[in-house]
C-alpha positions in Angstrom: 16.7 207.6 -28.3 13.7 207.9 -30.5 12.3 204.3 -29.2 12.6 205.4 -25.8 11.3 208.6 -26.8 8.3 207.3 -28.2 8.0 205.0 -25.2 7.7 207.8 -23.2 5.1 209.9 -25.1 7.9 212.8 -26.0 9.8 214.1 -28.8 13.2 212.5 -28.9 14.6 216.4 -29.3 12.8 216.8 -26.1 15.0 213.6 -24.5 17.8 215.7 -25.5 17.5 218.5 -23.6 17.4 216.6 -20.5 20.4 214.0 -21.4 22.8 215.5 -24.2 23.3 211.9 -25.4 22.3 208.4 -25.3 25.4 207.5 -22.6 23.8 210.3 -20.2 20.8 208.7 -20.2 21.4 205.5 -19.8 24.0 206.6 -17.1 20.9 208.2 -15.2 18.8 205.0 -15.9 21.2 203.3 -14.3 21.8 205.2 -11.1 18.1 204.8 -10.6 18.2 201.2 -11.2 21.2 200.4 -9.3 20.2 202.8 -6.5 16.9 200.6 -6.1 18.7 197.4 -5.8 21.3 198.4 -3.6 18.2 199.4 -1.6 16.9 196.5 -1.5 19.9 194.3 -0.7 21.0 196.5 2.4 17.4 196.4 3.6 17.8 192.7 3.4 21.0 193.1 5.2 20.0 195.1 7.7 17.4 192.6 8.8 19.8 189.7 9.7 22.5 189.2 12.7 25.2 186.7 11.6 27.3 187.6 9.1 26.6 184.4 7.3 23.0 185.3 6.9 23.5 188.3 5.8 25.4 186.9 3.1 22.5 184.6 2.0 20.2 187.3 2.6 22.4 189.8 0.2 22.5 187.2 -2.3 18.7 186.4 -2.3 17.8 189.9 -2.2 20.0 190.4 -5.2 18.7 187.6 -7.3 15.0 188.5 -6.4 15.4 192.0 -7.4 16.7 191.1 -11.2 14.5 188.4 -11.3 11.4 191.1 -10.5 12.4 193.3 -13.5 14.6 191.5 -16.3 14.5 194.9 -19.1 16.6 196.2 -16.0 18.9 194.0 -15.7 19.2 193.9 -19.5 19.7 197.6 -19.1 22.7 197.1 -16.3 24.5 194.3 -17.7 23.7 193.6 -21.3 23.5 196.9 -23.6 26.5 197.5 -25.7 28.2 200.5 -23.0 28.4 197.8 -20.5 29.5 194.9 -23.1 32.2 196.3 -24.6 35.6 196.8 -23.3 36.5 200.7 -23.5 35.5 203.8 -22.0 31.8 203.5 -21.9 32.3 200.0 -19.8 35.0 202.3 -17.6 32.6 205.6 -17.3 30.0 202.9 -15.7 32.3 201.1 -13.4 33.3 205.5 -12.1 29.6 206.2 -11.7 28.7 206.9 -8.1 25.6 204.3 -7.7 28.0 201.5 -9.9 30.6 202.1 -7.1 27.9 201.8 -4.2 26.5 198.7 -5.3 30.0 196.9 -5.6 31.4 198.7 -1.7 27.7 197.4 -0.3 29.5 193.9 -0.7 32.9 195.3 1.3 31.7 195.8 4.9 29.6 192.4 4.5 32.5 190.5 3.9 34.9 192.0 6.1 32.2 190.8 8.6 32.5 187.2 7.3 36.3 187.1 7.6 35.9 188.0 10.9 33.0 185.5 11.7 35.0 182.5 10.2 38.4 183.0 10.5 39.2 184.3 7.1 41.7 186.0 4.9 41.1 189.4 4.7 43.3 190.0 1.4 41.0 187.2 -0.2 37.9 189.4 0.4 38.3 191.1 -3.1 38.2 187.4 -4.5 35.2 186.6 -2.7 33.1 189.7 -3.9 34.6 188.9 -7.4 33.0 185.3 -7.2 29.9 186.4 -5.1 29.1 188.5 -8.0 30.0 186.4 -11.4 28.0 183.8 -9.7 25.0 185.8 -9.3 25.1 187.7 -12.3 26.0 184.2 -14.5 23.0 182.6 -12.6 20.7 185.8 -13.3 21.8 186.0 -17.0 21.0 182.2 -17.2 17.7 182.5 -16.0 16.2 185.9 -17.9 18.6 185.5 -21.4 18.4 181.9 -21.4 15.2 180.9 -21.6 15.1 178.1 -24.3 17.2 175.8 -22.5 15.3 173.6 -21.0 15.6 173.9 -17.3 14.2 170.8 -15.3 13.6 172.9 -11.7 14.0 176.7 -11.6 13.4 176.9 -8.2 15.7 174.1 -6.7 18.5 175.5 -9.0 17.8 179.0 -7.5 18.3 177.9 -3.9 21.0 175.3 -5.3 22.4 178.4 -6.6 22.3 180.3 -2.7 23.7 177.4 -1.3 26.6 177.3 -3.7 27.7 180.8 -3.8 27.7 181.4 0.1 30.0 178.2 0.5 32.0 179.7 -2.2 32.3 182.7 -0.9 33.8 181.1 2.7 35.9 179.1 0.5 37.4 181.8 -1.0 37.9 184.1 2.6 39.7 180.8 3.7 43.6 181.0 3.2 44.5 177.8 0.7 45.1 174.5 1.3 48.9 174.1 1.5 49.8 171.2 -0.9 
């Protein structure tokens, strides 16, 4: 609190009477954060036809928006109240704009099942992969940045391609052995 204070040109006392601790605050950060990138990703939506494309589109607008501003995506997925199992990582997952961002993914992919044929009760597995995928890709890119990647760019849209299939792969009842 007193970084951020001092960040902000104000007393951390004065922080306080705004936020009453440092789990309010950073619930408020994120509600601003998370409200500006689910923004982002329904205007991207919202701009396509097929459901397909609004897939790619959702993921591309998600990647692009982390990408812009790594301290917030640092802020959303990697301080301690969203790293460690307990009741801070549960009060997050209850806040409104946490909840928003995830449903923004529901309607998109009950769109999908319907375009391709899919399994409706795989749609929760789909939004489950759509997301580790983008988030492990993200966290790859902004955390990992001593590996030695040989083409950020075609591993970005390699990264598209392979989530979308996924995605249909997953809304796609198995395979019967």
């Amino acid at each position: 609190m007193r970084a951020l204070a001092a960040e902000v040109g104000v007393s951390a006392m004065a922080l306080y009477r705004y936020f009453p601790s440092k789990g309010e605050l950073l619930r408020a950060m994120w509600d601003v954060v998370l409200g500006d990138a689910q923004a982002e990703v329904g205007a991207a939506i919202a701009r396509c036809k097929t459901a397909r494309r609004k897939l790619r589109a959702s993921i591309e607008a998600f990647l692009s928006f982390w990408e812009a501003r790594p301290a917030q995506f640092s802020l959303v997925y990697m301080t301690p109240e969203t790293m460690t199992p307990g009741a801070q990582l549960e009060t997050l997952t209850r806040e409104p704009a946490y909840q928003r961002a995830i449903d923004l993914a529901v309607p998109l992919l009950d769109e999908l099942v319907a375009e391709i044929g899919g399994d409706p009760r795989r749609a929760p597995l789909a939004r489950d992969l759509r997301m580790a995928l983008m988030v492990g890709y993200l966290h790859a890119r902004i955390v990992n940045t001593r590996y030695p990647w040989s083409d950020l760019d075609a591993l970005r849209s390699a990264t598209i391609d392979t989530i979308a299939a996924g995605v249909e792969a997953c809304l796609k009842p198995p395979k019967k052995a």
